[in-house]
ROZAGU-261354 format. One record per residue (C-alpha): x, y, z; residue in three letters; chain. Coordinates in Angstrom, 1 decimal. Layout:
<recs>
REC       xx       yy       zz    aa   ch
REC        X        Y        Z   ALA    A
...
</recs>
This chain:
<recs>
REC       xx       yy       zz    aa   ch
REC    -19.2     57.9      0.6   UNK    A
REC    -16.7     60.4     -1.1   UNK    A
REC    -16.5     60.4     -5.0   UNK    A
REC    -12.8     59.8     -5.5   UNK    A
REC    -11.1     59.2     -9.3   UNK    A
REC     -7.3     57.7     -8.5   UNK    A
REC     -8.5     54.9     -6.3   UNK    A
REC    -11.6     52.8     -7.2   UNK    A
REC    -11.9     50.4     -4.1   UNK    A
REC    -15.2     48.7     -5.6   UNK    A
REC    -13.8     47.7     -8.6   UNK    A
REC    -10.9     46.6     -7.0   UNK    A
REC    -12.4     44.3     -4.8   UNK    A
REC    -15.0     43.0     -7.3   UNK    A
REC    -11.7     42.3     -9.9   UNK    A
REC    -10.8     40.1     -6.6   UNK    A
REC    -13.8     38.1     -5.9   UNK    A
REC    -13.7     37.5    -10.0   UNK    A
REC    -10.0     35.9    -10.1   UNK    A
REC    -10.9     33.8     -7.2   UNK    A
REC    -13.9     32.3     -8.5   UNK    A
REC    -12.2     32.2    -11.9   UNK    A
REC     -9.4     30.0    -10.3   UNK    A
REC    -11.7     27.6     -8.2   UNK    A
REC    -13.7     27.3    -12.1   UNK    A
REC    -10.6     26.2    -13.5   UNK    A
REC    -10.0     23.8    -10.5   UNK    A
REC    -13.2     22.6    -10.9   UNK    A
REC    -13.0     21.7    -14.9   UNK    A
REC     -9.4     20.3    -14.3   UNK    A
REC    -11.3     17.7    -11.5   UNK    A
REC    -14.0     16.9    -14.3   UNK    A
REC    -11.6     16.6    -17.1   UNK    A
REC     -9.4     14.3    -15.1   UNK    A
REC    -11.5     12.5    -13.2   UNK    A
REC     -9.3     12.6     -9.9   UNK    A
REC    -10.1     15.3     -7.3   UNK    A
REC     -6.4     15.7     -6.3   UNK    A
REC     -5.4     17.8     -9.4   UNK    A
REC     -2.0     19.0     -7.9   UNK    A
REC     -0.4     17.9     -4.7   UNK    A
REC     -1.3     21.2     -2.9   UNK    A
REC     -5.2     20.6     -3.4   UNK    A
REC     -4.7     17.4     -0.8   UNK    A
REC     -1.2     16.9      0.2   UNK    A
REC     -1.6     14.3      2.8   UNK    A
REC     -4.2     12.1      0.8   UNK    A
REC     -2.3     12.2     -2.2   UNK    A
REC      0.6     10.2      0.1   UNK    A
REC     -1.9      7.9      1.2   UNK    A
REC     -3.2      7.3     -1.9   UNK    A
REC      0.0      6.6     -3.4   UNK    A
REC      0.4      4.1     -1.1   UNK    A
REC     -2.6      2.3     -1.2   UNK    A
REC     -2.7      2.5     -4.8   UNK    A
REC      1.2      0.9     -4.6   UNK    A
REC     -0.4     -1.9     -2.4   UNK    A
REC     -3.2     -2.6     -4.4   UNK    A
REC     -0.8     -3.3     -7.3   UNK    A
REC      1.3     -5.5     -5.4   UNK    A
REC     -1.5     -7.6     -4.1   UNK    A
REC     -2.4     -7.8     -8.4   UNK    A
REC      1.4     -9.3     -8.7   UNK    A
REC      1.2    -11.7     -5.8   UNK    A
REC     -2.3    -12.9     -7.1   UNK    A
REC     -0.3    -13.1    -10.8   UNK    A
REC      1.9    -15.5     -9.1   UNK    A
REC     -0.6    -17.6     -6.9   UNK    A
REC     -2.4    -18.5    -10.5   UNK    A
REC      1.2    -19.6    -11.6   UNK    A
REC      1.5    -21.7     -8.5   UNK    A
REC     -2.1    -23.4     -9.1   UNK    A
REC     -1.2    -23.8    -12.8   UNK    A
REC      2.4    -25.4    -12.1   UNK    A
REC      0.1    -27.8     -9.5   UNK    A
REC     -2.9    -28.5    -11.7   UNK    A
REC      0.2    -29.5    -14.5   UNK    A
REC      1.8    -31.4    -11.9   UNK    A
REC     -1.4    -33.4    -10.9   UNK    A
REC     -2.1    -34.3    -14.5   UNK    A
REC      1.2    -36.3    -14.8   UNK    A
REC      0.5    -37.7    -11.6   UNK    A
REC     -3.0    -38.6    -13.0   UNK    A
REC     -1.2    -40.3    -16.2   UNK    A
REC      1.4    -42.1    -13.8   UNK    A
REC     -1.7    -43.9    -11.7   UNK    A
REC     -3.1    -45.0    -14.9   UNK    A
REC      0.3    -46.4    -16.0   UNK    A
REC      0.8    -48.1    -12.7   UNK    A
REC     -2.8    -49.7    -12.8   UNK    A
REC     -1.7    -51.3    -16.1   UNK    A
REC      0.8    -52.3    -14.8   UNK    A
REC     -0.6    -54.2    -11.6   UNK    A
REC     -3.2    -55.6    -14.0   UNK    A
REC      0.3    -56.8    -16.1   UNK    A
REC      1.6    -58.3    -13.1   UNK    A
REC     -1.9    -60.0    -12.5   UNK    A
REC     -2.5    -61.5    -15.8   UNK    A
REC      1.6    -62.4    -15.9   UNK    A
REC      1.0    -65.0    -13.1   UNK    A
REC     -2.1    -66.9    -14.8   UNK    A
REC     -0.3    -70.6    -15.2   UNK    A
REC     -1.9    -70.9    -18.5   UNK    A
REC      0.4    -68.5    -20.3   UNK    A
REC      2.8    -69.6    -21.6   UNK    A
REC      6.5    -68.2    -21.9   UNK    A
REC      5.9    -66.8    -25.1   UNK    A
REC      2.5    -65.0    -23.8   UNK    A
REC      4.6    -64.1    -20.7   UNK    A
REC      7.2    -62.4    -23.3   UNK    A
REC      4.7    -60.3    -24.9   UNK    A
REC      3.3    -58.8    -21.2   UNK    A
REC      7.3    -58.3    -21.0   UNK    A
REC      7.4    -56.0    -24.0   UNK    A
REC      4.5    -53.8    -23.2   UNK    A
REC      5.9    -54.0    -19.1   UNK    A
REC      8.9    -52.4    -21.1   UNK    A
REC      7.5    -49.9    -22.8   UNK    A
REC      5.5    -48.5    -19.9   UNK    A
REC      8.3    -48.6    -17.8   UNK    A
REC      9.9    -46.1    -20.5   UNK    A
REC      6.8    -43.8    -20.2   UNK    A
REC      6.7    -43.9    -16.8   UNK    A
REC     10.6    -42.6    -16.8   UNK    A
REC      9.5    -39.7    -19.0   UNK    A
REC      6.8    -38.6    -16.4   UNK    A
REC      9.6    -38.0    -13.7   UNK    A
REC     11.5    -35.6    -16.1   UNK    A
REC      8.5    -33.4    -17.2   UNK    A
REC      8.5    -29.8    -17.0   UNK    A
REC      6.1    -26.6    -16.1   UNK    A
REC      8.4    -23.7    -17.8   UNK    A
REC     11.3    -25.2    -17.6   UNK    A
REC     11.0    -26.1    -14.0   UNK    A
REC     11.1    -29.5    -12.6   UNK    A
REC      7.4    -30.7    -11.6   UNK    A
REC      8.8    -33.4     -9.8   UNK    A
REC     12.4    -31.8     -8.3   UNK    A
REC     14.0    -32.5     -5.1   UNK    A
REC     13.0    -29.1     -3.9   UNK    A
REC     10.2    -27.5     -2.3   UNK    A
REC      9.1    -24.2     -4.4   UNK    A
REC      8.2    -20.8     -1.9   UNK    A
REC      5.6    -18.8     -3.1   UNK    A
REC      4.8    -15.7     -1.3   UNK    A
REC      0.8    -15.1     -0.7   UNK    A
REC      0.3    -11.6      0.8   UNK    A
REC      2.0     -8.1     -0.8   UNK    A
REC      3.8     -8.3      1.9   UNK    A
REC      5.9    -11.1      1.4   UNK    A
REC      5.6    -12.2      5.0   UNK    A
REC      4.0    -15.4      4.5   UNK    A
REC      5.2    -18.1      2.2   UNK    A
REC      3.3    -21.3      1.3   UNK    A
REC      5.0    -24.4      0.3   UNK    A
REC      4.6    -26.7     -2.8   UNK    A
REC      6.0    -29.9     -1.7   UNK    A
REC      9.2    -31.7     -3.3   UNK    A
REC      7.6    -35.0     -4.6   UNK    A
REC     10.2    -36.7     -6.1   UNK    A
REC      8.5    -39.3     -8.3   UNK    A
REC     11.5    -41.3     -9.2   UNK    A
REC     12.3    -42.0     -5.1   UNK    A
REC     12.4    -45.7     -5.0   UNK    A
REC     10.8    -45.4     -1.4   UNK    A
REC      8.4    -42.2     -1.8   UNK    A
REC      7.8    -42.4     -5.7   UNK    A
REC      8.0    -44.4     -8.3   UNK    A
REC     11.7    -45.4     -8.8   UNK    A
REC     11.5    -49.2     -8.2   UNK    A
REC      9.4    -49.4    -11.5   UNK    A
REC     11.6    -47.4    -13.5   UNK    A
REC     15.0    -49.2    -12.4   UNK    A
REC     17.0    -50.3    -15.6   UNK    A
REC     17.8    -53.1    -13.6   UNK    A
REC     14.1    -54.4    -13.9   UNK    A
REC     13.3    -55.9    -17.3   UNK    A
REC     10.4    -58.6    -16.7   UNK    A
REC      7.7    -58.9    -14.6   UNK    A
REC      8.9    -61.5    -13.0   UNK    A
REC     11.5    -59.4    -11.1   UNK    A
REC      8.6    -57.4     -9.9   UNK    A
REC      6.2    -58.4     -6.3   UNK    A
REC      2.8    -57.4     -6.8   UNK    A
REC      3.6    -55.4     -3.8   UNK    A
REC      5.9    -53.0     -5.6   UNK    A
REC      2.9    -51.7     -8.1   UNK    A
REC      0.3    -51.3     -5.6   UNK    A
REC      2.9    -49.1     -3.4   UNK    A
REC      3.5    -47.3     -6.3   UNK    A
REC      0.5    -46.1     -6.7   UNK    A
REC     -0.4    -45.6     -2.8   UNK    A
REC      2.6    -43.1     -3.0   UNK    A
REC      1.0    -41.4     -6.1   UNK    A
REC     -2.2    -41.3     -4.9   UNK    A
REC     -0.3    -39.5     -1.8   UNK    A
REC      1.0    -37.1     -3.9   UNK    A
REC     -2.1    -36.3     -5.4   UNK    A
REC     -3.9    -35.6     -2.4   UNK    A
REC     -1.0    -33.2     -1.2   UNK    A
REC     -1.2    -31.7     -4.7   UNK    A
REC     -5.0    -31.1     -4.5   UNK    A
REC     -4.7    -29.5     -0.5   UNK    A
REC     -1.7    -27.2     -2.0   UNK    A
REC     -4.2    -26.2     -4.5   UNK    A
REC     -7.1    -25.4     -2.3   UNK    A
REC     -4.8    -23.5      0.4   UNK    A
REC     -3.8    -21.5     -2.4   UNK    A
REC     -7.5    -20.6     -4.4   UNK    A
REC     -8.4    -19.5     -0.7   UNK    A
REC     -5.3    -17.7     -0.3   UNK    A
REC     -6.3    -15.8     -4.0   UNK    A
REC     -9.9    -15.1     -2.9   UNK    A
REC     -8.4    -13.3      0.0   UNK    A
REC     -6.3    -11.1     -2.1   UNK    A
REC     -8.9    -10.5     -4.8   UNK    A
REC    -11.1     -9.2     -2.3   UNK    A
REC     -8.0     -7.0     -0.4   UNK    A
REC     -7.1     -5.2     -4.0   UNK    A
REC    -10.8     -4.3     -4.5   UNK    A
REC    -11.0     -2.7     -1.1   UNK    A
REC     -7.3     -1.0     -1.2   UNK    A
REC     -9.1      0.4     -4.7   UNK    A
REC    -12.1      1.5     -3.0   UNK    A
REC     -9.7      3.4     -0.3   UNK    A
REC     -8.2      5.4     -2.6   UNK    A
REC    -11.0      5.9     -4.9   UNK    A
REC    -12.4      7.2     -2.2   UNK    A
REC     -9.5      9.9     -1.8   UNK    A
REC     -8.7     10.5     -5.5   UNK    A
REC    -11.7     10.0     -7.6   UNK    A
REC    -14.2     13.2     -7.8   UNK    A
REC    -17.1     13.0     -6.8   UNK    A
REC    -18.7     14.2    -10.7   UNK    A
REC    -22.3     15.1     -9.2   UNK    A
REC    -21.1     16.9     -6.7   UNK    A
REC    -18.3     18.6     -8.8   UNK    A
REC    -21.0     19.4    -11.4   UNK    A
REC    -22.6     21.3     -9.2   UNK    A
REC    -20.0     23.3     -8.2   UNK    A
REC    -18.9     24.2    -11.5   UNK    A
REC    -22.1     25.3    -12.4   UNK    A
REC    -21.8     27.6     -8.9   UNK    A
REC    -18.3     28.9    -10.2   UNK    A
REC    -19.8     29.4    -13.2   UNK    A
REC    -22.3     31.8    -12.4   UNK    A
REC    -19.9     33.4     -9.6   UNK    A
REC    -17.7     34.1    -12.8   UNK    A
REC    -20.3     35.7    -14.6   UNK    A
REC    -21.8     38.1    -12.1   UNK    A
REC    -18.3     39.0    -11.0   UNK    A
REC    -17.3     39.8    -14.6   UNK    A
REC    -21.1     41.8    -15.0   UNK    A
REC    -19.7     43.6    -11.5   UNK    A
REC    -16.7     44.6    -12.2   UNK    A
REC    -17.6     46.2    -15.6   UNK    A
REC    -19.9     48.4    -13.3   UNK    A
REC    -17.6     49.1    -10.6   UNK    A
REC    -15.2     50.5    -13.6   UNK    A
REC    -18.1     52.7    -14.9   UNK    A
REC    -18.5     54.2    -11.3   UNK    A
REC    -15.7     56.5    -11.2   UNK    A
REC    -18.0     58.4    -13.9   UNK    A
REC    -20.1     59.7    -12.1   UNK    A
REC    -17.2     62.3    -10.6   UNK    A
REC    -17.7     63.7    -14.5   UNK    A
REC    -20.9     64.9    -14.1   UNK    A
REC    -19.9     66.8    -11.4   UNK    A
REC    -17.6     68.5    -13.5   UNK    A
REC    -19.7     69.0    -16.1   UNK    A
</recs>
C-alpha cells in the first residue's frame, strides 16, 4: 500500500462509518425519548398513513360509544318516569276500586275525587318531562348511530305517553274530573300500554349495551393495530442503542487513528 499525504482514504471512510452510526444513535434516542418508532414520516411512510387512520377510527368508535351511553342514559331516564307513571296508575285503579264500595258515601266519594285530581295533575307532568331539554316522551323517534361509520342507525321509539289510545291521555283529559266518569277499563289499559313501553324501553337498552360492548372491544383492537405500527418496541430499541452506542465509540477511537496514519510518511522524511 503506497504512503500517500494529500488523500487519506482510511480516515475517510472511517469518518463515514462514524456519521452513520452517529445518525442511527440519534434515531435511536429520538424512538426512546418519544415512545413511537415512526420519529419522522420518512422512517415508515406507508405505516404512518395507516396509523393515522386507524388511530382516526379508534377515536371515532370512542365518540360513537360517547353517544350510545347518552342514548342508554336518555332511556334509563325515560324508564324511570315510566316507572313513576305505573305507580300512579295503580293508585289510581285501586281509587277506582275503593270508589265503587256502596258504603261510601258521597262525601267519602268526594275525598277519592280530590286525590283522583291531584294524580291526574302528576300524571300530566310525567308526559312533559325532559332528558336535556329533549322530549322523553315526543312524537318522534330519536336515530342514534352505532358504528364509526355511521352506517347503521338504531331507533328509540316515539312513545307518546299522552296518546289517548297508545298512552296515557284518557287519564289526563281536563274533561275528566271524578271517578265516576272513568271505567275501570280505562286504568288497567293504561297501564298495559305503560307496561308496553317499558318493555320496548328495556329491549332498546339491551340492543344498545351490546351494541357498546362491540365498540369497546373494536377501539381496543384499532389501538392494538397501530400500537403495533407506532409504538417502539423499548427492549428491542434498548438494545440497539446500546449497539450504536458502541459503533460510535470505536468509530470515533478509529478515526482518531486513521488521522494519525498519514504520520508515518514523516519518518520517512526524517
Amino acid at each position: 500500500m503506497s504512503v500517500v499525504i494529500n488523500t487519506n482514504f482510511a480516515a475517510t471512510v472511517a469518518a463515514n462509518n462514524l456519521a452513520a452510526s452517529n445518525d442511527m444513535l440519534q434515531k435511536s434516542l429520538n424512538r426512546l425519548s418519544s415512545g413511537s418508532k415512526i420519529v419522522s414520516p420518512a422512517d415508515d411512510a406507508g405505516g404512518l398513513a395507516v396509523s393515522m387512520k386507524l388511530s382516526a377510527a379508534a377515536r371515532r368508535q370512542g365518540a360513537v360509544a360517547t353517544n350510545i351511553g347518552n342514548a342508554i342514559s336518555f332511556l334509563q331516564t325515560q324508564d324511570g318516569v315510566l316507572k313513576v307513571a305505573g305507580k300512579v296508575l295503580d293508585r289510581m285503579g285501586e281509587l277506582k276500586t275503593l270508589y265503587t264500595d256502596p258504603t261510601k258515601s258521597a262525601s267519602d266519594r268526594s275525598n277519592y275525587d280530590s286525590e283522583f285530581t291531584e294524580l291526574q295533575s302528576q300524571l300530566t307532568d310525567l308526559t312533559t318531562e325532559q332528558f336535556n331539554s329533549v322530549d322523553l316522551f315526543g312524537s318522534n323517534a330519536l336515530s342514534v348511530n352505532v358504528t364509526e361509520g355511521g352506517n347503521i342507525g338504531v331507533d328509540i321509539k316515539s312513545r307518546l305517553l299522552s296518546d289517548v289510545t297508545s298512552g296515557i291521555g284518557a287519564l289526563t283529559d281536563s274533561s275528566v274530573t271524578s271517578l265516576s266518569a272513568l271505567a275501570l277499563s280505562d286504568i288497567t289499559s293504561a297501564i298495559q300500554n305503560v307496561a308496553t313501553y317499558r318493555a320496548e324501553n328495556g329491549a332498546e337498552q339491551s340492543r344498545f349495551g351490546f351494541a357498546l360492548e362491540l365498540l369497546t372491544v373494536n377501539k381496543a383492537n384499532l389501538e392494538s393495530a397501530s400500537s403495533r405500527i407506532t409504538d417502539v418496541d423499548v427492549a428491542a430499541e434498548s438494545t440497539q442503542l446500546a449497539r450504536f452506542n458502541i459503533l460510535v465509540q470505536s468509530g470515533t477511537a478509529m478515526l482518531s487513528q486513521a488521522n494519525q496514519s498519514a504520520s508515518i510518511a514523516l519518518k520517512l522524511l526524517s
